[in-house]
N, C-alpha and C positions, 0 to 999 in steps of 0.2 A: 146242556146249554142253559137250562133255566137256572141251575144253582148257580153256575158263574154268572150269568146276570144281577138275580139275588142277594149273590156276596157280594158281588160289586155296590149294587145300590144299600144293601146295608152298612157296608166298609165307608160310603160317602156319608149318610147319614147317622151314622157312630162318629164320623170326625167332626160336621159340624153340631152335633151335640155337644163334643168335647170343648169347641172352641167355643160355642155360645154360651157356655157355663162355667170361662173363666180358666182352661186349659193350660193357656200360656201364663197365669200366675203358676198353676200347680204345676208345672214342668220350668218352670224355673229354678222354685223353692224345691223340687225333685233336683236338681241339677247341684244345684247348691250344696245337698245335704251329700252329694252322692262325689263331691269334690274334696267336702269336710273327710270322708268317710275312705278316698283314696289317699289323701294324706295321710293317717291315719294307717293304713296298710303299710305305705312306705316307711314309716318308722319301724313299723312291726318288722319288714322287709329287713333294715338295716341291721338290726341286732340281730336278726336270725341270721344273716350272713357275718358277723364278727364273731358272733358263739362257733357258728360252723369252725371260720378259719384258727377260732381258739382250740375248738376240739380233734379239726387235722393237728396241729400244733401237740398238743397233747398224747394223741395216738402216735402220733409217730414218733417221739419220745420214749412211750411204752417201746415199743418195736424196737428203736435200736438197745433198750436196755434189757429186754428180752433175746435180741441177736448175741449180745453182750455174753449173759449167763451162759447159753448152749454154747457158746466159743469156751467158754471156759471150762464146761465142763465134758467136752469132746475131744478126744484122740488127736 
């Protein structure tokens, strides 16, 4: 019972530290960089999904021109 007490009151007194020293600037500029930085994946996102559909596109290619040879060279 004493440690949840404890955490409790140290959990209150960790947040208003955080706000009394300016918090919600740095969870802003936190915010911000962490939106630049999802952008930023999403492109990453896109070309890795185009390369992929390139290289189903490609593999399956190979395959039918592999299907291809063994037809030709089988009974």
């Amino acid at each position: 019972m004493k440690k949840i007490i404890l955490g409790f009151f140290l959990g209150v007194v960790i947040l208003v530290v955080f706000l009394y020293f300016g918090g919600a600037r740095w969870l802003r500029s936190f915010a911000s960089s962490t939106e630049r930085a999802g952008e930023r994946l999403e492109q990453y996102e896109k070309r890795l999904h185009d390369s992929t559909k390139d290289a189903e596109k490609a593999g399956a290619a190979a395959i039918e021109k592999t299907k291809d040879t063994v037809r030709k060279y089988t009974p």
